[in-house]
N, C-alpha and C positions, 0 to 999 in steps of 0.2 A: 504494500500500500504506500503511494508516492503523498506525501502529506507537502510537499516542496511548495512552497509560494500558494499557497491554498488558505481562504480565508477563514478561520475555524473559530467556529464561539462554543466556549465554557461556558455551559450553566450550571451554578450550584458552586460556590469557594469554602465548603470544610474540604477535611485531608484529601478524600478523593479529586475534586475538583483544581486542588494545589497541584496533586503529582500532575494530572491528566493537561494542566496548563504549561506546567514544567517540559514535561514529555515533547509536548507538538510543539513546542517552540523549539529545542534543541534540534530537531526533526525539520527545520526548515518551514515549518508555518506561518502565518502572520495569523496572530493567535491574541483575541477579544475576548476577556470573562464579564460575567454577570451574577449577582446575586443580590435577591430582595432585600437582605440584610444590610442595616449601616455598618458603617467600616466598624463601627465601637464594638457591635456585639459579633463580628468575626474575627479569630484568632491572629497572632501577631505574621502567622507568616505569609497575610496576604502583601505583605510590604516587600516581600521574596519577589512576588509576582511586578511590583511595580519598577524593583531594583531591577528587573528584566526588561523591562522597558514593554510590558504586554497593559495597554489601555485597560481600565477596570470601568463596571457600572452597577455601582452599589445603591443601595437604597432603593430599587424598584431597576424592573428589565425595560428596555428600550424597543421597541417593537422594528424597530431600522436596526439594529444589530443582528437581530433574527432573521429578517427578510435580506439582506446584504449579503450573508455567510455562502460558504460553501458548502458548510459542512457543519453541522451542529454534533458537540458533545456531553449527553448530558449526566448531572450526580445521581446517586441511587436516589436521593434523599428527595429530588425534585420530582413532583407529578407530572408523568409523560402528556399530561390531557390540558396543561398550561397553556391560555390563546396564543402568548407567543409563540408559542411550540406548534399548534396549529395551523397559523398563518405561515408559516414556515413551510409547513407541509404543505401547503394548499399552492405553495410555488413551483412543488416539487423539490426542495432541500429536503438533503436526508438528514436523518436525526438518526442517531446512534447512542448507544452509553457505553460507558466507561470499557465495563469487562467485555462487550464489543470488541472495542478499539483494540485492549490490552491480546486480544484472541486471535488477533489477526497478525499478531509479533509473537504469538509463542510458538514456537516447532515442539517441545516438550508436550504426552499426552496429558489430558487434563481430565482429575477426578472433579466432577462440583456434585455438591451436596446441597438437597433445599428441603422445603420443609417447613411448617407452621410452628415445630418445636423440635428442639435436639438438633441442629444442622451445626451448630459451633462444638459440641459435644463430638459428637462424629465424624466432624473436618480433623477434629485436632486427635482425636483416636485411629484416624485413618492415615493422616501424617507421621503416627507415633508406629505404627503399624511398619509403615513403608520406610522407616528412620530404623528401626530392628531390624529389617532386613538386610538393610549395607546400600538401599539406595538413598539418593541423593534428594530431597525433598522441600521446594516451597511450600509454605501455607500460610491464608492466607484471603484476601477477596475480602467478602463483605467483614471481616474481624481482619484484624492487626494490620497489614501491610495490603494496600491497593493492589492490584491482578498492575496495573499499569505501571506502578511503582518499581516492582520487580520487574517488567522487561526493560525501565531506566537503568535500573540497574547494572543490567549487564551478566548476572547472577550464573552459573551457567548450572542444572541441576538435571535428574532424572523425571522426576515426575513433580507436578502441578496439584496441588489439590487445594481448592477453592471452594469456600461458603459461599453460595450464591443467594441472595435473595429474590422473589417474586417483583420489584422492581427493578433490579436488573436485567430479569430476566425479559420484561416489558419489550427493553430497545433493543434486544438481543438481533439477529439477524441471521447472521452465518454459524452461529457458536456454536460449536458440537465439541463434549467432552467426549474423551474415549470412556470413562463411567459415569454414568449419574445417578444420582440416589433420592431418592424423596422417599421423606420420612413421613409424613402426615399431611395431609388438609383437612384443616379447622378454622373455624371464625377468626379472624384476625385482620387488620386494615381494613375493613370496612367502610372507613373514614374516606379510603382512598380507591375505591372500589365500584362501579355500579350495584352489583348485589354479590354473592358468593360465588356462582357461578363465573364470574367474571374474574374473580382472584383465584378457583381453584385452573380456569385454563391458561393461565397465567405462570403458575405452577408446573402445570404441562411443559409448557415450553422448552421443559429443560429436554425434550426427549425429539424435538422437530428435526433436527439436522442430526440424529444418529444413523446411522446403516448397520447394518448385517453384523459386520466385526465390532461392533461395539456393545456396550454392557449397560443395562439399567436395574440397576438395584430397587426395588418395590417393596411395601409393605402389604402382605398381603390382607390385612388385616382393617384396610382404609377401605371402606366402600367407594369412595370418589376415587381413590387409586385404580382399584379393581376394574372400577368402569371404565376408566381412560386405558387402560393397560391394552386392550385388543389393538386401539394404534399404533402401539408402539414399535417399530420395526428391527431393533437391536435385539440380539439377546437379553431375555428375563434371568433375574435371579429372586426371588421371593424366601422372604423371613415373614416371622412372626406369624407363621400356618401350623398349626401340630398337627401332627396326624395326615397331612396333602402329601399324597405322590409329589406335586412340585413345589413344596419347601426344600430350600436350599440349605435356610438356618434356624434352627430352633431353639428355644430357649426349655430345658428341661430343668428346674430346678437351679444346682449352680452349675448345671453342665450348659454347653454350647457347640450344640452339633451341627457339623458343617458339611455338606453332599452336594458338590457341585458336579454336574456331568461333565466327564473327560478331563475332570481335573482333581483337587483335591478332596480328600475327608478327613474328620479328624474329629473328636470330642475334647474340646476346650473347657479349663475351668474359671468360674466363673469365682472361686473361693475366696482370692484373692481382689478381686476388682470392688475397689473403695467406694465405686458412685452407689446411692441409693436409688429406691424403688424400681419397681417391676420395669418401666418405662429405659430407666437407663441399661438395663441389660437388654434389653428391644434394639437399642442404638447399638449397642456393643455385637450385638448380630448382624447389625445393616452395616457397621465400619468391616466387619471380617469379612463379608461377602466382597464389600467395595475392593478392600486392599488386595485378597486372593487374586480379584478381576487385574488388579495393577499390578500385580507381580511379588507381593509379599508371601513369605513362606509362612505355613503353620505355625513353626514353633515360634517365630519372632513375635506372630499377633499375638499367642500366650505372654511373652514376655512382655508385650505392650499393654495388655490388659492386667497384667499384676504389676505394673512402675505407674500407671497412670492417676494422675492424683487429680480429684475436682478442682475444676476452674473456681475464679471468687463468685459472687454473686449467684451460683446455683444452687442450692439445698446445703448452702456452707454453714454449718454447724458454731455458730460465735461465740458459747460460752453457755455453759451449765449452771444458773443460779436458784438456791434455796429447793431442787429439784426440777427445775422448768429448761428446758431447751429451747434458746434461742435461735433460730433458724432465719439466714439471710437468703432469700429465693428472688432477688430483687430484679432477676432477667426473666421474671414469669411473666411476662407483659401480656399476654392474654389468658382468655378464658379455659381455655384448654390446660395450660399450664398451670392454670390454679389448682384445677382438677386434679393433675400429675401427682402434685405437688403433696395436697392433701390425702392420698393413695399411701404415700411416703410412710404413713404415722399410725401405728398403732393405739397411741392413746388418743384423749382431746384435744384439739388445737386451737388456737385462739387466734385469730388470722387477722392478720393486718392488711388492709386492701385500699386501692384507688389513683388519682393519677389521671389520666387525659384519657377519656373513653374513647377505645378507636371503634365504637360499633359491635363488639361482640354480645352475647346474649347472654348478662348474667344468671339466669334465671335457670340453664343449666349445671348450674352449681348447686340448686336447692337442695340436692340429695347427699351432695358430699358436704353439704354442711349440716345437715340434718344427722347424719349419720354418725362425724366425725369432731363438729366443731363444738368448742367450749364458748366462743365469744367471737363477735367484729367488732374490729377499728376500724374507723372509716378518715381517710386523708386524701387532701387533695379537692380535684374538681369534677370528680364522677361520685362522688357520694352520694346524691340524692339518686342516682338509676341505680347503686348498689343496693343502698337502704329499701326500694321498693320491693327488687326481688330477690333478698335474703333477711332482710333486716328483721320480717318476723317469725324467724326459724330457732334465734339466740338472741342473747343479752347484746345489743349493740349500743358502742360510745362512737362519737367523733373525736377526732381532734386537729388542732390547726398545725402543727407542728411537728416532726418525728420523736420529738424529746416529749413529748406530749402521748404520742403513739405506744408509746416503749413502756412510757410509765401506766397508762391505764391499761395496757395489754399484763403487765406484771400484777396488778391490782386485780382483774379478772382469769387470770389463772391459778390452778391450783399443783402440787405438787404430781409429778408424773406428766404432766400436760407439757407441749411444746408451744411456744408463741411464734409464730411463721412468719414474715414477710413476703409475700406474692400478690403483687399489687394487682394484677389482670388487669394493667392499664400502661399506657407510658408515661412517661415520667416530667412532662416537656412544662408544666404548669408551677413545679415546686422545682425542678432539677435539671442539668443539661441535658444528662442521660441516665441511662439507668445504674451505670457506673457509680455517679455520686450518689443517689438513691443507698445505694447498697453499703457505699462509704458511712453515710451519713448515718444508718441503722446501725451498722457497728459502732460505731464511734460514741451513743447512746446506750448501746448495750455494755462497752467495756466500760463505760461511765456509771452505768449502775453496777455493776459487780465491784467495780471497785470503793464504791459509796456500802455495799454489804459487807466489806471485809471486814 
């Protein structure tokens, strides 16, 4: 792809949108960014992009920078359905994103992984996979480092393995990984979505530009997977089916059996691997099938899944006070993963929730909190659609504050009982992301244990 003297507009300046300005400049473009954001509340290294000498237009997009372009780039973060963005199209400029661009410079085969929940679990266990076996591995995409960052780089590695999400996968075009994985569809972005059905073929996408020699890792257990699976024209490999002639991988207890035709078998143990509930050993089936696909040997994934230790923000366990387990699950941002979440826990929990509703349907949680729940806290700016449909299940408080949260959540718990954090929302009303969210609950909770000593 000749990017040389080609007129190219950034839209969207967090990290991605930096590399992806960075990139087509060095590449010979005359390279225009945009983002609706004032310079204040974007990060210092838009100053990077001006030290480059690349024109910015901050505080609102300019409808003549869109229509002028040759070539539109756009962030995950940005709605592909923005009038700019249409007017654009309506000229016939194409519009691309990011991991696009970045797919079109990598010659390395590429695992992506997508998914309503577990896709950063998975990446990074399929990395950790393929790093045991003695090959050479980025990771990468929607978590840590840009897909376009790394071909800046220069990097030179075996395999590719990238979190992808449902808005990347939007502007996708040509992108074919040699594995894909989709882990679930479930309500989520909704905000950003016509209805479900529009975000689960969105989902899809990841599987349009495979053929014959390629691999798509399935849950067989999703009915929205199920139904879409007949298109798909790669090789199947399905988990999470017991008892199906075509499960591939199975989760038995703490065993993990593996039967891929004309390739490996093995029964893996599960004894060792630290992540909790049934769901994370679900993922830990969908990563072994992915990596066998990429070239990882049996015994390496055993060693990957006894060295691999939980990310922060997922079911991270923060401290043990007066009996009560506090639990940070601050990357639960939807409804689904509340659910997960709450599966987790044996005793009562007392669940701390809310955050910027993106549309999902709290009201299928009535049963896991019926069943499960000691108390809600309610935080944030979805409170009132949570309080309607759960509020009269348990004892429910607000509060304006996490410091606030932490403390009535220890006041309504009793000893044995866990206090959760799984907001089923994002974070965008109280927090940057859900990063600080999860900061910030700790940070409360090591404040109280220490205030009990």
């Amino acid at each position: 792809m000749d990017l040389r003297s080609r007129n190219i507009l950034v839209v969207g300046l967090a990290r991605t949108g930096i590399a992806t300005a960075r990139f087509l400049q060095r590449r010979g473009a005359r390279v225009r960014a945009t983002d609706r954001a004032e310079e204040g509340r974007l990060g210092p290294d838009v100053n990077l992009l001006r030290e480059m000498g690349i024109p910015l237009d901050l505080g609102g997009h300019r409808i003549e920078s869109f229509t002028a372009a040759d070539l539109i780039v756009v962030s995950p973060g940005v709605p592909h359905t923005i009038p700019p963005l249409a007017a654009a199209r309506a000229r016939g400029i194409p519009v691309i994103g990011e991991m696009e661009l970045a797919a079109r410079f990598i010659g390395e085969p590429i695992v992506a992984v997508t998914g309503t929940n577990g896709k950063t679990t998975v990446t990074e266990l399929v990395g950790a996979m393929l790093a045991a076996s003695g090959r050479r591995v980025f990771v990468g995409g929607n978590i840590g480092t840009p897909l376009i960052a790394h071909v800046d780089s220069g990097e030179r590695v075996d395999v590719v393995v990238a979190e992808v999400s449902s808005f990347q996968l939007d502007t996708s075009d040509t992108f074919r990984p040699a594995v894909g994985v989709l882990l679930n569809v479930t309500d989520d972005h909704l905000d950003r979505y016509a209805d479900f059905e529009a975000y689960a073929a969105s989902k899809m996408r990841l599987f349009a530009n495979q053929r014959p020699g390629d691999t798509a890792v399935l849950n067989a257990a999703d009915a929205v997977i199920r139904a879409g699976a007949g298109g798909i024209r790669s090789r199947k490999l399905f988990y999470n089916r017991p008892g199906a002639a075509d499960a591939h991988a199975v989760v038995a207890g703490r065993t993990l059996n593996l039967r891929v035709p004309g390739g490996a078998q093995a029964a893996l143990s599960l004894a060792d691997f630290r992540l909790r509930g049934p769901h994370n050993a679900e993922n830990a089936a969908a990563a072994a099938l992915a990596a066998l696909a990429a070239g990882a040997a049996p015994e390496a994934i055993q060693t990957a899944l006894d060295a691999f230790a939980p990310a922060p923000h997922r079911l991270e366990t923060i401290a043990v006070i007066d009996g009560v387990e506090y639990v940070n699950d601050s990357k639960a941002t939807n409804v689904d993963a509340v659910r997960r979440g709450l599966g987790c826990f044996g005793g009562r929990v007392v669940l701390i929730m809310g955050g910027v509703d993106k549309g999902g349907d709290f009201g299928r949680l009535r049963d896991a909190v019926r069943s499960r729940g000691r108390a809600l806290v309610l935080l944030g700016g979805a409170r009132e659609p949570i309080r309607a449909a759960l509020g009269g299940l348990v004892p429910t408080r607000e509060a304006a504050s996490m410091r606030q949260a932490v403390q009535a959540a220890r006041e309504m718990a009793a000893a044995g009982d866990a206090v959760l954090l799984a907001p089923g929302c994002a974070s965008f009303d109280l927090y940057t992301n859900y990063q600080e969210r999860g900061d910030d609950f700790r940070r409360e909770v090591l404040r109280l244990e220490k205030s009990t000593q």
